[in-house]
Backbone bond lengths (Angstrom), bond angles and torsions (degrees), N, CA, C in turn:
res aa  C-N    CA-C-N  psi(-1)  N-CA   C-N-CA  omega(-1)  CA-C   N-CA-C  phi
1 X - - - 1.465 - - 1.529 108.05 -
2 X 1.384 111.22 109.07 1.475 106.17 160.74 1.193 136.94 -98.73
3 X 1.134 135.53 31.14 1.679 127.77 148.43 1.510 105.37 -103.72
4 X 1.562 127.07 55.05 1.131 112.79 167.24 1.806 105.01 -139.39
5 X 1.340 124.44 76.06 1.236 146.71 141.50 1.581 106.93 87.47
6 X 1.455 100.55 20.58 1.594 111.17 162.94 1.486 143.35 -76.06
7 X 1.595 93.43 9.60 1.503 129.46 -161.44 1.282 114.94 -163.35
8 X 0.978 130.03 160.42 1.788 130.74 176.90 0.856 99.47 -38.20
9 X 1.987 96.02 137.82 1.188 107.39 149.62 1.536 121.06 -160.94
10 X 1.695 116.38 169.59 0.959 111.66 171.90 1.202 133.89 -97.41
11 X 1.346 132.39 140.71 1.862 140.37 148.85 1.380 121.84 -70.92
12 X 1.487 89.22 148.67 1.267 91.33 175.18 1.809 107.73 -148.14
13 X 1.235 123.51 154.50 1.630 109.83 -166.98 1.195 100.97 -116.81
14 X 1.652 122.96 115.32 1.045 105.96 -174.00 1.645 129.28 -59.39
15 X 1.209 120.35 -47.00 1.252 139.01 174.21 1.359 94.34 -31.10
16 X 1.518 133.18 -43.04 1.730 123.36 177.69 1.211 108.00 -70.02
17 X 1.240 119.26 -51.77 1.353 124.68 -169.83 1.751 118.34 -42.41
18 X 1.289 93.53 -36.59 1.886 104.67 -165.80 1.657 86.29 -85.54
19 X 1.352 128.74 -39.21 1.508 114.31 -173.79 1.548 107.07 -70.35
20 X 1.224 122.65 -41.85 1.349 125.96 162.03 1.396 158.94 -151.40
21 X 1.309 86.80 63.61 1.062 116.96 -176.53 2.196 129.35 90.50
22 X 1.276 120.53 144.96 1.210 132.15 -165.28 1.744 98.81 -58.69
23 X 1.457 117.91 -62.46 1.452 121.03 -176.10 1.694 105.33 -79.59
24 X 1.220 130.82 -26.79 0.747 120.47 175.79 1.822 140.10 -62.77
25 X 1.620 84.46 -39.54 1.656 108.51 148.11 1.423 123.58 -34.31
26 X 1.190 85.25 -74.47 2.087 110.50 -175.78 1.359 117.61 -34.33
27 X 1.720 100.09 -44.91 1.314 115.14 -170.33 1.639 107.97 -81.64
28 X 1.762 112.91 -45.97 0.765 90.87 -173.60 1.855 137.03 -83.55
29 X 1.417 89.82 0.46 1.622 114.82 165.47 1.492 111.65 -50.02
30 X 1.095 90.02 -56.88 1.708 105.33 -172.83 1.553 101.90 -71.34
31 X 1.172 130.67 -50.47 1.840 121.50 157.71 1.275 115.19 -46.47
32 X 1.557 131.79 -21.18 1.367 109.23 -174.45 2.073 91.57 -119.69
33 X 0.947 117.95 38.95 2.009 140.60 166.16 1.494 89.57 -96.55
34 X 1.338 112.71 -78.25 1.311 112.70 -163.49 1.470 129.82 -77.64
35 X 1.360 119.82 -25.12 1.362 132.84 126.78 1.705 125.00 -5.93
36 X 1.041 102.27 -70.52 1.603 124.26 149.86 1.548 132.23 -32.74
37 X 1.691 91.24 -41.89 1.613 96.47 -174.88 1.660 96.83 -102.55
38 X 1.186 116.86 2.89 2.121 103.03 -164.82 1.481 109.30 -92.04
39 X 1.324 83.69 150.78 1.758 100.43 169.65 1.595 111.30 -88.96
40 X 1.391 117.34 -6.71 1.378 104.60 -160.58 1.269 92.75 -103.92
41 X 1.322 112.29 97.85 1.344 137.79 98.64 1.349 150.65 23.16
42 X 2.001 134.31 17.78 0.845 121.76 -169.84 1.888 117.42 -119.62
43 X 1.068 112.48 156.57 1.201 116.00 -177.53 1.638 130.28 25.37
44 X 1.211 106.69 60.64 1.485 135.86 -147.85 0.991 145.43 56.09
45 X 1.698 117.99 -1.54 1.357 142.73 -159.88 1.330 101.90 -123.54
46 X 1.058 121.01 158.30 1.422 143.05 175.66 1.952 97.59 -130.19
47 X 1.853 77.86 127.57 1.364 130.98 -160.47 1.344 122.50 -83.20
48 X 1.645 142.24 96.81 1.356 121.80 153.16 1.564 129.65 -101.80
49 X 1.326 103.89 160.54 1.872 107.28 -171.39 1.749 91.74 -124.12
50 X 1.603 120.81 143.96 1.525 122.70 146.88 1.443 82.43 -150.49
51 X 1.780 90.13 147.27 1.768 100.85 155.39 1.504 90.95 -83.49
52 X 1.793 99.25 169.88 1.386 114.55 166.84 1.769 127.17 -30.70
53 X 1.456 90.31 -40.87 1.439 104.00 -175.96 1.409 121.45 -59.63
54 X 1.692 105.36 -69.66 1.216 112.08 147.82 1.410 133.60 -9.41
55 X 1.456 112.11 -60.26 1.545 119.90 -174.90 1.621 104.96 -86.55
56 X 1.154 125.67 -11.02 1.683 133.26 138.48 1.286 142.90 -18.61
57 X 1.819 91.16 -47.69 1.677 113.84 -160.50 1.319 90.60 -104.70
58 X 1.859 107.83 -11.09 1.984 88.08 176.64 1.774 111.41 -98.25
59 X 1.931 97.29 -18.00 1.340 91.19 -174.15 1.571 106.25 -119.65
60 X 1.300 126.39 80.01 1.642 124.37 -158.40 1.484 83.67 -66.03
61 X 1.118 158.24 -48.97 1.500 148.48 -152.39 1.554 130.01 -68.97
62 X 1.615 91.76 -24.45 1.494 110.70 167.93 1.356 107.38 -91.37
63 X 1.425 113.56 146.60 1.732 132.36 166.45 1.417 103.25 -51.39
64 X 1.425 108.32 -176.68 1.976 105.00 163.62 1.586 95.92 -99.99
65 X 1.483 121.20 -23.36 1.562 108.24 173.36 1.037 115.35 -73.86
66 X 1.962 131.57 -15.09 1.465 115.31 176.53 1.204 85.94 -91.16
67 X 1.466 171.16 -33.83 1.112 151.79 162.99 1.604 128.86 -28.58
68 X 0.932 104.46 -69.18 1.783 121.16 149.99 1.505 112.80 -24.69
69 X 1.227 100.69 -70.81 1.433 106.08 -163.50 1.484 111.22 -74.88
70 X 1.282 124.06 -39.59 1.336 105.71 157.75 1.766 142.47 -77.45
71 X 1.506 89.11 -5.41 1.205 99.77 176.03 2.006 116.99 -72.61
72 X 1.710 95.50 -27.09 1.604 116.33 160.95 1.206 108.59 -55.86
73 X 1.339 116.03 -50.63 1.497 126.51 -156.04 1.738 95.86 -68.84
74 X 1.208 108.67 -55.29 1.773 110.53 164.01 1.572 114.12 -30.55
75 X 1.068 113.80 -70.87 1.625 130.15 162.97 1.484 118.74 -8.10
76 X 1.483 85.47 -80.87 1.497 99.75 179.90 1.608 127.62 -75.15
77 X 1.174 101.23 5.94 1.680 121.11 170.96 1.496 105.36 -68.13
78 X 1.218 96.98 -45.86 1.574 125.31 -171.28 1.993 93.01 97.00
79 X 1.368 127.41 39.18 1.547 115.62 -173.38 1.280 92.65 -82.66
80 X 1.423 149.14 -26.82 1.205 137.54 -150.90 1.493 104.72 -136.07
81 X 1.175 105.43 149.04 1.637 111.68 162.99 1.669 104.89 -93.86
82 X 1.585 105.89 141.70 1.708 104.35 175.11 1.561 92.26 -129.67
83 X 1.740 82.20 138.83 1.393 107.68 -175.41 1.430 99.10 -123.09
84 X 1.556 103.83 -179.61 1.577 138.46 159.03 0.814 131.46 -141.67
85 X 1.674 110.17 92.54 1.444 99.19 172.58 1.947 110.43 -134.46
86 X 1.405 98.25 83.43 1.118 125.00 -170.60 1.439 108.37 -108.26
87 X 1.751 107.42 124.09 1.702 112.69 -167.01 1.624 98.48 -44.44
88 X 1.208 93.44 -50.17 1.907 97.73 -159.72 1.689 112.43 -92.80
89 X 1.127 106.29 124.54 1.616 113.68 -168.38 1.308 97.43 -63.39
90 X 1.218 136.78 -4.01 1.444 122.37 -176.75 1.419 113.70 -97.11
91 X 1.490 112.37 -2.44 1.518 121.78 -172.75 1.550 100.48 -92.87
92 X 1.377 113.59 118.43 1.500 119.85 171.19 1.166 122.39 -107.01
93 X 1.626 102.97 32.09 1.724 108.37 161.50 1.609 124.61 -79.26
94 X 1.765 98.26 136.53 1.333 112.52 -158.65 1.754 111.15 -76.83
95 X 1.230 128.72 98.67 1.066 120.68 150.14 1.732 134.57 -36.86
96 X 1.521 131.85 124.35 1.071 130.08 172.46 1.439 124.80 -111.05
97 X 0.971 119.79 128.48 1.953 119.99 161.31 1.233 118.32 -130.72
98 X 1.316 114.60 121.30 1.919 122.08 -161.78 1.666 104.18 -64.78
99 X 1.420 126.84 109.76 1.259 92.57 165.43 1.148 133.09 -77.09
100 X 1.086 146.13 127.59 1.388 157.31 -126.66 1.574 91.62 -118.92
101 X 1.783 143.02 -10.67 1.170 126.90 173.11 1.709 111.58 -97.16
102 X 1.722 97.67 -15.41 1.397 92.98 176.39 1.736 127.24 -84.39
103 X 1.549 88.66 -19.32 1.597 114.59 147.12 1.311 138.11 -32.53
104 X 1.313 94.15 -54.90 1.503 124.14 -167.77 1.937 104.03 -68.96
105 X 1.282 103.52 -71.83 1.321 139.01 171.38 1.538 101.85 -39.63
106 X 1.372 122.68 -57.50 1.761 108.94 145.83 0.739 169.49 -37.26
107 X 1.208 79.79 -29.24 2.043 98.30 173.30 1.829 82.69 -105.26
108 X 0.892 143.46 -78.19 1.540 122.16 -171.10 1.452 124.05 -23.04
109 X 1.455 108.29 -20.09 1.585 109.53 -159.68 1.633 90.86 -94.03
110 X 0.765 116.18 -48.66 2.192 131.36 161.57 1.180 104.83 -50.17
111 X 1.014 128.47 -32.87 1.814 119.18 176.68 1.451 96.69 -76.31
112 X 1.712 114.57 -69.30 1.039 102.85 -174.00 2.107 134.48 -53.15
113 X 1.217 81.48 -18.60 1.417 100.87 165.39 1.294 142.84 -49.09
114 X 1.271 95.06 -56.13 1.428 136.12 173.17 2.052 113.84 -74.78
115 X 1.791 107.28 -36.00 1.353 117.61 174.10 1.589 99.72 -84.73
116 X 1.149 147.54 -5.99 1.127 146.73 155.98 1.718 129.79 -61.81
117 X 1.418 86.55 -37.96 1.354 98.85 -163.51 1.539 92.79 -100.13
118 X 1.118 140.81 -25.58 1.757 142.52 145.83 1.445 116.77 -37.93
119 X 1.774 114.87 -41.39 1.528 122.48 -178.82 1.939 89.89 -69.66
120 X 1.272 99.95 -61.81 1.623 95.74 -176.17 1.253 123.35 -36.88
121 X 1.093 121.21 -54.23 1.802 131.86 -163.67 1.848 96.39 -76.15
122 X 1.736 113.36 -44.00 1.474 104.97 176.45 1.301 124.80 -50.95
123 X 1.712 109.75 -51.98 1.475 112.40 171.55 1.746 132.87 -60.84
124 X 1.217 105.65 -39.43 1.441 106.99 145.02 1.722 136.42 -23.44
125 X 1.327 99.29 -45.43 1.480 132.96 168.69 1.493 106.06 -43.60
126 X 1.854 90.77 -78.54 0.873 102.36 -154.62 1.781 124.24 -86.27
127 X 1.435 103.33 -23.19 1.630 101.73 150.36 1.761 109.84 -120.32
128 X 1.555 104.63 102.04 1.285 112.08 179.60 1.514 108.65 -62.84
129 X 1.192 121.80 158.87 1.966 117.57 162.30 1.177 95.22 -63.70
């Protein structure tokens, strides 16, 4: 059987996924893979670049508009910092680096979330109407 992990592949955690989202996960797993592997190096962070295309050849299952669009959706999470640091000023490819504290701070806010709503359902319990 070959589609069973004899060849690349991707992860995904669920526990991220439900905080934000299924593609959003995927992608950003795969931003913090290569993250892992870069040399670039800037302003304390380590740096990744793909055009659409690029990020294509890692996710054949996604469109280039669900690529895009969740890659915004990353954005506007605030999960990533976007940079430029492209030799040629005319290149408006988006640099990424996950921040990993706004990360952090997410999943705490879901724990605590989640321990809230445990105090709720206990007390219920314990003084019924």
């Amino acid at each position: 059987m070959n589609l069973l992990f004899d060849n690349e592949l991707l992860v995904v955690n669920p526990k991220l996924a439900t905080l934000i989202g299924l593609n959003e996960a995927i992608i950003l797993q795969q931003m913090h893979y290569w993250i892992g592997k870069t040399n670039n190096n800037y302003d304390g962070k380590k740096w990744i670049y793909n055009s659409v295309s690029e990020w294509a050849k890692q996710f054949p299952f996604f469109s280039d508009s669900t690529i895009v669009r969740t890659i915004k959706n990353i954005e506007k999470k605030g999960l990533v910092f976007v940079g430029n640091y492209n030799k040629d000023g005319r290149d408006r490819t988006k640099w990424y680096s996950i921040d990993y504290t706004k990360l952090d701070e997410l999943e705490q806010l879901a724990f605590r979330q989640i321990a809230i709503m445990h105090l709720v359902k206990m007390s219920q319990c314990i003084y019924p109407k």
